[in-house]
N, C-alpha and C positions, 0 to 999 in steps of 0.2 A: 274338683269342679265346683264353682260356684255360681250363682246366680243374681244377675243385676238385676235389684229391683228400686225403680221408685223413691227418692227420699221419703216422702210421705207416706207406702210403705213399709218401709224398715220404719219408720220412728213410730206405727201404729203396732209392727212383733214388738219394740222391741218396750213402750209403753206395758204390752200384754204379758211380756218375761218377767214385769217388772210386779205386774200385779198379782202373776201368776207364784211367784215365788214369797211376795207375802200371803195370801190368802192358803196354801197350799202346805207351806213349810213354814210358815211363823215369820220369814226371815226378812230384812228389809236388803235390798239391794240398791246400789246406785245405777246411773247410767252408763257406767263406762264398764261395769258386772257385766249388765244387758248387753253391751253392745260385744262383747268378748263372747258370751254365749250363743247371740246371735249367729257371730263370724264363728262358732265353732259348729251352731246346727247347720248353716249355710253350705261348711267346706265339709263337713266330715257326713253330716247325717242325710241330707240334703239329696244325696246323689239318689239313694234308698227312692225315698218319694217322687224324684223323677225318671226313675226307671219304672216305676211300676206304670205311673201316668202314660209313659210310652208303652208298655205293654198293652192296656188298658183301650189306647188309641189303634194300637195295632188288629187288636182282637176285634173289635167295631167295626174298624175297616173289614176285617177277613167278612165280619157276619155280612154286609152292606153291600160286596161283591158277590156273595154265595147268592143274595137276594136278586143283584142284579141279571147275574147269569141263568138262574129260575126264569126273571123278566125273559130274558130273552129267548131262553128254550121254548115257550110257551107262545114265542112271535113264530115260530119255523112254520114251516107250509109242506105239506105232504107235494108231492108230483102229483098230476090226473094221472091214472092208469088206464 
């Protein structure tokens, strides 16, 4: 799985990969390093952090109906006896 983003985007990871791996590891890297690592956090790691983001959204939701179904128990109306 990967995910389309933006040229502008990708050219702000992939500047960041780039700074990242000198400041980080000493090492100097090119752009075409970057852009391989990139396409390997993209395709390979990538999936990891949008599975969680869906759980994350999912979990929200659940709370957000529990809230709303409160709302509306709290609308109910007894019968006059």
């Amino acid at each position: 799985m990967s995910f389309r983003l933006p040229n502008n985007h990708k050219q702000d990871i992939k500047e960041k990969i780039i700074e990242y791996f000198y400041r980080e590891r000493g090492e100097e890297i090119g752009d075409l390093a970057a852009e391989n690592f990139f396409h390997f956090l993209n395709e390979d790691v990538g999936v990891y952090f949008y599975n969680q983001g869906i759980q994350d959204a999912k979990s929200m939701v659940e709370q957000k109906m529990m809230g709303l179904e409160e709302d509306l128990e709290s609308l109910r109306k007894l019968p006059k006896r």
